[in-house]
C-alpha positions in Angstrom: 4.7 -70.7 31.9 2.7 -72.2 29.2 4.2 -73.9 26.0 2.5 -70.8 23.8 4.4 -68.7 26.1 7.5 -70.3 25.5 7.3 -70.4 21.7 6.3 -66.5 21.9 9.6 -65.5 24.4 11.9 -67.4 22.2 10.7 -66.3 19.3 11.5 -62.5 20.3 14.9 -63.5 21.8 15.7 -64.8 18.3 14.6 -61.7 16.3 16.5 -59.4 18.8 19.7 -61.4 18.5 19.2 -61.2 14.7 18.5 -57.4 15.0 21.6 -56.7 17.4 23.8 -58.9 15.2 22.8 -57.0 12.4 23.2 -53.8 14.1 26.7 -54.6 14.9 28.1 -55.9 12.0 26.5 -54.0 8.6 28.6 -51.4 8.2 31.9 -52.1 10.4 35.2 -54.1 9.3 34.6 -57.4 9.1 34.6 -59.2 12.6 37.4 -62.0 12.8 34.6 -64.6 12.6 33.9 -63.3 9.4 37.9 -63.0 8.1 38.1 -66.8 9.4 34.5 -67.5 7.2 36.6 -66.4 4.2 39.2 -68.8 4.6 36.5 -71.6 3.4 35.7 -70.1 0.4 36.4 -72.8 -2.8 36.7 -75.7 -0.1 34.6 -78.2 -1.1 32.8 -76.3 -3.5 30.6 -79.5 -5.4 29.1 -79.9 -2.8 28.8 -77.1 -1.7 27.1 -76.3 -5.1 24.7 -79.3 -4.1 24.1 -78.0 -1.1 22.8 -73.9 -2.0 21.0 -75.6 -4.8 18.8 -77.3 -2.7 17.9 -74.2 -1.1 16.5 -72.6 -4.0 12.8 -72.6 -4.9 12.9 -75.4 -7.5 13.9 -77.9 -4.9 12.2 -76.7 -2.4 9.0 -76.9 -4.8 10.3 -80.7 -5.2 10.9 -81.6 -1.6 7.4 -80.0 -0.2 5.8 -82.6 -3.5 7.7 -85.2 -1.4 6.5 -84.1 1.8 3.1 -83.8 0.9 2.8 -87.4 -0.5 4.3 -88.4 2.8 2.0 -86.7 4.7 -0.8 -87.8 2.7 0.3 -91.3 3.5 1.0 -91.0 7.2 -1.8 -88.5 8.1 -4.4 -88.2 5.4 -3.7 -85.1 4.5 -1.2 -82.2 3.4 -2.1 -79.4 5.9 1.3 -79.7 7.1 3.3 -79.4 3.9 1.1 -76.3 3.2 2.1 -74.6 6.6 5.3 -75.3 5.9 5.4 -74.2 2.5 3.5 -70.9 3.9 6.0 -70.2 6.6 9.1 -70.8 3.8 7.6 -67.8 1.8 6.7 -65.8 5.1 10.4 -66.1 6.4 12.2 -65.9 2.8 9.8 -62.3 2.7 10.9 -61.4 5.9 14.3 -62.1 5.1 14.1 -60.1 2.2 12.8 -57.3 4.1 15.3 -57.9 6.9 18.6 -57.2 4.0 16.9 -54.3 2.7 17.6 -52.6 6.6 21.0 -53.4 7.2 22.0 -53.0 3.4 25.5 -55.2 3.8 27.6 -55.9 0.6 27.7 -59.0 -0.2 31.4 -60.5 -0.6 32.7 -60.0 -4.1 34.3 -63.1 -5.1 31.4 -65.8 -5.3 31.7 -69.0 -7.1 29.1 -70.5 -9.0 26.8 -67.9 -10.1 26.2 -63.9 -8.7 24.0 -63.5 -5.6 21.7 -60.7 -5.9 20.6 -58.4 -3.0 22.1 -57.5 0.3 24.1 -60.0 2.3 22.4 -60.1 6.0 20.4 -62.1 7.3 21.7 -65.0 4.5 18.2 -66.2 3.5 19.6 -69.5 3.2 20.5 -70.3 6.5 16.7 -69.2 7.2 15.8 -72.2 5.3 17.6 -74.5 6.1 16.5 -74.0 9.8 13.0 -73.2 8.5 12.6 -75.6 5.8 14.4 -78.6 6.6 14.0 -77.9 10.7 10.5 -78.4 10.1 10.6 -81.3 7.8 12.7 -82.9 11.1 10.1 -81.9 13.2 7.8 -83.6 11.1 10.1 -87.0 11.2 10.1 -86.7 14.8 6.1 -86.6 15.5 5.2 -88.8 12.8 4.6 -92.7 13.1 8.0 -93.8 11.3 10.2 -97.3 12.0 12.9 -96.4 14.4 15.7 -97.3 11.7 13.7 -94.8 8.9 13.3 -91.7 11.5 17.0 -92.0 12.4 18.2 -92.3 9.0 16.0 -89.4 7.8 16.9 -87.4 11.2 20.8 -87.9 10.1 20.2 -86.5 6.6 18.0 -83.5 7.6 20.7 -82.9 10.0 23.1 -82.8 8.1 21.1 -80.8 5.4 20.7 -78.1 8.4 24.5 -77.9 9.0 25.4 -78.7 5.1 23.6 -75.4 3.8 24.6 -72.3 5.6 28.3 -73.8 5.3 27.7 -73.9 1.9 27.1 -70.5 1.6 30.5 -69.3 3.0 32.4 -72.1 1.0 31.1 -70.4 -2.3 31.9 -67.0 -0.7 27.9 -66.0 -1.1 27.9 -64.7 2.7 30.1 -63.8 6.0 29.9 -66.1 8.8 28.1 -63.7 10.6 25.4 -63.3 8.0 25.0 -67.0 8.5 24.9 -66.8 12.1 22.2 -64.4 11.5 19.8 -66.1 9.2 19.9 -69.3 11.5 18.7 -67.1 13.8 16.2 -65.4 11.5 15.3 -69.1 11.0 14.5 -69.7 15.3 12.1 -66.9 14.5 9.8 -68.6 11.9 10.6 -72.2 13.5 8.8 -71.2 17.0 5.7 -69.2 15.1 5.4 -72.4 12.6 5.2 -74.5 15.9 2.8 -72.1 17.4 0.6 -71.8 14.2 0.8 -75.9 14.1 -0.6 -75.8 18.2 -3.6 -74.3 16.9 -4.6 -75.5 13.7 -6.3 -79.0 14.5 -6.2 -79.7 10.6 -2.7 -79.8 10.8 -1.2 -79.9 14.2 1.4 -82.8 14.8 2.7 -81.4 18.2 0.7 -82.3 21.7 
């Protein structure tokens, strides 16, 4: 089975489990995962605050600046940062879309500021998987010193884990609506990896 292949199948096995999850959970009781979510609400909640905020499009604007300069640096050019920038809005679109199916109230005691729109997928999660997934990926396949990749794999990691938990510790989203936007996110990961395969301008994968 070829690595296109691969990327395809997994791909479709992510959007499924985001469909069935979805399915299940959008207009039922709240699943015991979810009840057990709501116990982290206000736990943590500067940085948590930190955490959302740097999944909205003002840093995300910021970061891809940062990437691109890297890039530049590194590669000689910014095709990357502009894939990745391209599959953000794809997947946050998608996402979008994806809430507008399942219509699932949001919870109704947020901290920090109201959350518009529907609650599943959390877009979110999508990013951080998305977003910051690819910026690791990036790290990984780019000619860094050992101590630099690790220390900047560590963060991004960290950034992966640190957002969608920061969306249930300022009661924004369920767990499962988590669970389901970092699936969401395996969707757009494998296409951006299969776009990247293809486009010589900006391919960093073999």
């Amino acid at each position: 089975m070829s690595e296109d292949i691969r990327l395809v199948a997994a791909a479709l096995c992510f959007l499924a489990a985001t469909l069935a999850l979805g399915a299940y959970v959008a207009h039922r009781p709240l699943t015991p995962l979810d009840v057990e979510s709501l116990a982290l609400r206000g736990r943590g909640t500067p940085v948590a605050v930190m955490f959302t905020r740097s999944g909205f499009w003002p840093a995300l604007i910021g970061i891809s600046i940062v990437l691109a300069a890297c890039e530049l640096i590194f590669r000689g050019g910014v095709a990357f940062a502009i894939v990745l920038g391209g599959v953000q809005l794809a997947a946050q679109a998608a996402a979008g879309f994806t809430k507008e199916i399942f219509n699932r109230i949001r919870p109704d005691d947020w901290l920090y500021h109201k959350e518009l729109g529907f609650s599943y997928p959390s877009g979110h999660a999508t990013t951080a998987v998305v977003f910051f997934g690819g910026i690791l990926l990036f790290v990984w396949n780019v000619p860094l010193p050992n101590v630099l990749q690790a220390a900047a794999s560590v963060i991004l990691a960290i950034w992966i884990v640190g957002i969608p938990w920061s969306r249930m510790v300022l009661s924004a989203h369920y767990g499962t609506d988590v669970i389901g936007g970092l699936l969401f996110g395996g969707v757009w990961l494998c296409l951006m990896v299969l776009l990247l395969r293809h486009l010589p301008i900006a391919q960093i994968f073999a």
